[in-house]
C-alpha positions as a Markdown table, in Angstrom:
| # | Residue | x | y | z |
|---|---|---|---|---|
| 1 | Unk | -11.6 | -94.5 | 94.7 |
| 2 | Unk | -7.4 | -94.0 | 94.3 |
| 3 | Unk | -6.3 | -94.7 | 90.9 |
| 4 | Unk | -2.4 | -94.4 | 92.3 |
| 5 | Unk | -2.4 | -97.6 | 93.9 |
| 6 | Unk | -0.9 | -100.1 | 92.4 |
| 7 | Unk | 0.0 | -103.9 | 93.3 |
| 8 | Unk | 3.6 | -105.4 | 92.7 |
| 9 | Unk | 2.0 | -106.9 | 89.6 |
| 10 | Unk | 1.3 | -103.8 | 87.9 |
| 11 | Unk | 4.7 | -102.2 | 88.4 |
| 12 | Unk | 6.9 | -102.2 | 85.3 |
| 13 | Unk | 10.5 | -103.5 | 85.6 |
| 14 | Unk | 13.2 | -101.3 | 83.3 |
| 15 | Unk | 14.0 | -104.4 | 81.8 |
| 16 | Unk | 10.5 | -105.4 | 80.6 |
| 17 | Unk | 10.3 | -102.2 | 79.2 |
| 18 | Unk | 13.6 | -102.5 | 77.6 |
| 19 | Unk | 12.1 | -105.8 | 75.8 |
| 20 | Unk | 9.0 | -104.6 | 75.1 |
| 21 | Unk | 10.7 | -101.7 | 73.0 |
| 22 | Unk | 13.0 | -104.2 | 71.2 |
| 23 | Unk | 9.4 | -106.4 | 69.9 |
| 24 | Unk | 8.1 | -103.2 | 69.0 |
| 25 | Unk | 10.9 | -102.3 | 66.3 |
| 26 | Unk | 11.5 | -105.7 | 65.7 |
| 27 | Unk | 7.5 | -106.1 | 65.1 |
| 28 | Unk | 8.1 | -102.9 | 62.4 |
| 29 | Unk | 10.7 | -104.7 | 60.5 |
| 30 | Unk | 8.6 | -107.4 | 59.7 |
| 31 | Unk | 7.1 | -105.7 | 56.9 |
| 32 | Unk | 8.6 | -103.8 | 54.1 |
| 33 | Unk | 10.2 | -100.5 | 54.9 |
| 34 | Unk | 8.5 | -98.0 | 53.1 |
| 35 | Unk | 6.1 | -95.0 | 52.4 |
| 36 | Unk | 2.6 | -96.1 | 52.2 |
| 37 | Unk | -0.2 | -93.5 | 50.4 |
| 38 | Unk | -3.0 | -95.1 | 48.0 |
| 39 | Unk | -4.6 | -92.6 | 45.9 |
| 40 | Unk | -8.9 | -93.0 | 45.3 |
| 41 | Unk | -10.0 | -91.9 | 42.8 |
| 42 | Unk | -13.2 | -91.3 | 41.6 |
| 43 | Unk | -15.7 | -89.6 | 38.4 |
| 44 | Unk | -14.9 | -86.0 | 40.3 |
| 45 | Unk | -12.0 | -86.0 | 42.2 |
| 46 | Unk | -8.5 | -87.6 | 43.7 |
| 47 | Unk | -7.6 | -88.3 | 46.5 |
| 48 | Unk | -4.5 | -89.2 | 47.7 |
| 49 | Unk | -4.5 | -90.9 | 51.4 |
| 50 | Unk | -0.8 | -91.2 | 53.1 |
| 51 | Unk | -0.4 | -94.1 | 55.7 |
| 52 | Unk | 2.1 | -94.5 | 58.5 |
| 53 | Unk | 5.9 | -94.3 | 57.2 |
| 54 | Unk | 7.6 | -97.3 | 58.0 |
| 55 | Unk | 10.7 | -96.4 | 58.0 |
| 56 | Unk | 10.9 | -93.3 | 59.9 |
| 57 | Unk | 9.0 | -95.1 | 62.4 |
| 58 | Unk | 11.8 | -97.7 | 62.7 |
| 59 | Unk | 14.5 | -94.7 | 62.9 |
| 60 | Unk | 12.1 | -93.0 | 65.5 |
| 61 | Unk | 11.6 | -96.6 | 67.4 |
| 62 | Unk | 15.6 | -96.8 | 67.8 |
| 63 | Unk | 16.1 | -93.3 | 68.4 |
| 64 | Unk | 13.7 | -93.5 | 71.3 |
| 65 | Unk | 15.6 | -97.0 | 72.6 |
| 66 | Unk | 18.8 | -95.5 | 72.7 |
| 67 | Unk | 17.4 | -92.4 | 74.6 |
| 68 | Unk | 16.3 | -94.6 | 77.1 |
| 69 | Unk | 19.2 | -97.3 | 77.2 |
| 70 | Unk | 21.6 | -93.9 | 77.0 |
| 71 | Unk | 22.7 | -94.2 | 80.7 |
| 72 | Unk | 23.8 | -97.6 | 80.8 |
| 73 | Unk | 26.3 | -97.1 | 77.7 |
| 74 | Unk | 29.1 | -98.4 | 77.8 |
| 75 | Unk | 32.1 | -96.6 | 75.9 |
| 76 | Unk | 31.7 | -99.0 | 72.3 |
| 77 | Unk | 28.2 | -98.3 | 72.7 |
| 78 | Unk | 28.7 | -94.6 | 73.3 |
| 79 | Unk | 30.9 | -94.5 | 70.1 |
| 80 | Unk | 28.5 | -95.8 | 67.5 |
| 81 | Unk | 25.9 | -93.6 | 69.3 |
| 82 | Unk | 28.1 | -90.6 | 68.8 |
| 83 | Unk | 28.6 | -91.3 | 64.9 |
| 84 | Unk | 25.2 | -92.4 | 64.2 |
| 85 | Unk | 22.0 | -89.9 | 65.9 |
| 86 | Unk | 23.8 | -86.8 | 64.2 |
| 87 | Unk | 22.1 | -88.9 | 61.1 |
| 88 | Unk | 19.2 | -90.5 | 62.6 |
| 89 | Unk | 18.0 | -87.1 | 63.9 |
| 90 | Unk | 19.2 | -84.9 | 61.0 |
| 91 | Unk | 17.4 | -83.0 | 58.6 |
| 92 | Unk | 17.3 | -83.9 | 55.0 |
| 93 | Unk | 19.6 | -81.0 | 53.6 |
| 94 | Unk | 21.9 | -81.4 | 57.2 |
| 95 | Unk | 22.3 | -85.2 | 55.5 |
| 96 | Unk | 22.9 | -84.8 | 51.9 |
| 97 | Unk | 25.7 | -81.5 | 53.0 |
| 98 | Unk | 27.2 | -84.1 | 54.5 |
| 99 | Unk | 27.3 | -86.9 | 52.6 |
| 100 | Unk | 26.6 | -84.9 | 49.3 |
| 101 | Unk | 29.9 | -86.5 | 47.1 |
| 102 | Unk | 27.6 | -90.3 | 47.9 |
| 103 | Unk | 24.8 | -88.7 | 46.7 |
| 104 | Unk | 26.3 | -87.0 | 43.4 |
| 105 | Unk | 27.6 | -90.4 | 42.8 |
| 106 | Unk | 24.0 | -92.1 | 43.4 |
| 107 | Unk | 22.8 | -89.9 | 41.2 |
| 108 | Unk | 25.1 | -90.5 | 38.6 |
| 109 | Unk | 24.5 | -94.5 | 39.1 |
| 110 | Unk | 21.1 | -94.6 | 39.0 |
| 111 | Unk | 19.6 | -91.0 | 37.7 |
| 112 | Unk | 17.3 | -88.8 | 39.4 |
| 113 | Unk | 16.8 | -89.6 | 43.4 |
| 114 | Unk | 15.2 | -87.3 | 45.3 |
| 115 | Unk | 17.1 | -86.1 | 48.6 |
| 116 | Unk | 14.6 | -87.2 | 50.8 |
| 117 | Unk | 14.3 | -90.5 | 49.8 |
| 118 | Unk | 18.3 | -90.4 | 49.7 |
| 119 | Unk | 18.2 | -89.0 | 53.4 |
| 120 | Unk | 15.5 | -91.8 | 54.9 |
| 121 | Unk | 17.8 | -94.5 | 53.1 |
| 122 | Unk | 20.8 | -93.2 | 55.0 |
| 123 | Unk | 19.3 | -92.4 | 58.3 |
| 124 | Unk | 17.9 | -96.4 | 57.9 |
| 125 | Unk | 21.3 | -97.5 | 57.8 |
| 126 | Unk | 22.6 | -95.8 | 60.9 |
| 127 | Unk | 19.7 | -96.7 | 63.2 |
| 128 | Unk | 20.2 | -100.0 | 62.0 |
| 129 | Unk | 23.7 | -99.8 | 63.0 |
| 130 | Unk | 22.8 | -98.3 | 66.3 |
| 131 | Unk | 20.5 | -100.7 | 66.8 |
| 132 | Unk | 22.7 | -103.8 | 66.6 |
| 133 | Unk | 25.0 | -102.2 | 68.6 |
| 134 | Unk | 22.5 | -101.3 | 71.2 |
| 135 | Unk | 21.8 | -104.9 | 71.2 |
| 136 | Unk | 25.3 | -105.9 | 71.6 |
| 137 | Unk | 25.0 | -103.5 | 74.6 |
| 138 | Unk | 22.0 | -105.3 | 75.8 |
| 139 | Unk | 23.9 | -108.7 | 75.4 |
| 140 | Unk | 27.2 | -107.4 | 77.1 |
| 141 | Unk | 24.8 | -106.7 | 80.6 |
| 142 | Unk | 23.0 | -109.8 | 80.6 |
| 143 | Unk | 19.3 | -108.0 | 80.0 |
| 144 | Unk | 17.7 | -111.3 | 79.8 |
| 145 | Unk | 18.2 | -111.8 | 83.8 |
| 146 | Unk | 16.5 | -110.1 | 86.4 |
| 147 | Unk | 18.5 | -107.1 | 88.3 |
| 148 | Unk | 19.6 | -105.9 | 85.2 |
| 149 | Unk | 20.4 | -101.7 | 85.1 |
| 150 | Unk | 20.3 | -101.9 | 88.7 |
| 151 | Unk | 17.5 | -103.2 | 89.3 |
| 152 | Unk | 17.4 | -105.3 | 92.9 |
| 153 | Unk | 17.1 | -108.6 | 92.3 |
| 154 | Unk | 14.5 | -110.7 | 94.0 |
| 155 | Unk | 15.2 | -112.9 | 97.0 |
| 156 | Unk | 13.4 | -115.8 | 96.3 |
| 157 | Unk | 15.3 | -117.7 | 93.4 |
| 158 | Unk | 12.1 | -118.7 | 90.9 |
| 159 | Unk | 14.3 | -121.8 | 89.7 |
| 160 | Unk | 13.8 | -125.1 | 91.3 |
| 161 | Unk | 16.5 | -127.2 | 91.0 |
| 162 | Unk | 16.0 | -131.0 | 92.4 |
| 163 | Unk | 19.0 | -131.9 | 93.9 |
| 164 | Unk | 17.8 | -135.8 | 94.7 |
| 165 | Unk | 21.5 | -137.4 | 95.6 |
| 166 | Unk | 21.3 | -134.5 | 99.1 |
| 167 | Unk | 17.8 | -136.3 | 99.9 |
| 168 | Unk | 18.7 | -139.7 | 99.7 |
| 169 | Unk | 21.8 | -139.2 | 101.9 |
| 170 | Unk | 19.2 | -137.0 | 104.5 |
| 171 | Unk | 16.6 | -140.1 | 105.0 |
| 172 | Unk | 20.0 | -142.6 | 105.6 |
């Protein structure tokens, strides 16, 4: 039997993919952004068990939206793009060179922080800005309608619209 056939059902329109990706990172951010391990112990040993990241899942759900969104930007879009993934996708030490006076000062405010709590904090903010603006983006082309990112739009309208002053004149 060929697995490569598929009916018009199956196929996946960009836009339902687009929306799927958004519930994804929106279903993240429901719960608290953080590190997860537990530690067991027990009479001879410890151990300590690390769970999924939450936030650098978030950072990697929106990195992996704007990849995929990247050819539709628009030139506000591309902007906040362009200041933001150098963050998003940068390194721990790459981060704190660059913003190392905002972290001497955090750790003057509040005492010891370690840099790569410092550097998940600040890559959290810029995929969160990224994020709403990628959203903006999404707004600004209408992604709730079909034929969205050139997609052709269907012939058939799937509205139906009763239109009962036309059908009284008709029967007169």
């Amino acid at each position: 039997m060929n697995n490569n056939f598929k009916s018009n059902s199956d196929k996946l329109e960009f836009r339902q993919i687009v929306l799927e990706h958004v519930k994804q990172i929106l279903q993240i951010s429901i719960h608290e952004l953080r590190q997860d391990s537990k530690t067991q112990v027990s009479s001879h040993y410890t151990i300590k068990v690390f769970e999924e990241d939450t936030r650098k899942s978030y950072i990697q759900a929106i990195e992996n939206l704007a990849y995929v969104t990247l050819p539709y930007f628009d030139d506000s879009t591309k902007k906040v793009y362009d200041d933001t993934i150098e963050i998003i996708t940068g390194f721990d030490f790459e981060i704190i060179k660059k913003f190392k006076e905002e972290y001497d000062n955090t750790v003057k405010e509040v005492g010891d922080v370690k840099m790569s709590y410092f550097a998940v904090l600040l890559q959290l903010r810029y995929a969160k800005k990224l994020f709403i603006e990628i959203n903006q983006l999404l707004k600004r082309l209408d992604y709730l309608k079909s034929g969205t990112f050139g997609e052709n739009k269907k012939d058939e309208d799937e509205t139906f619209v009763e239109d009962s002053d036309e059908d009284e004149e008709s029967e007169e």
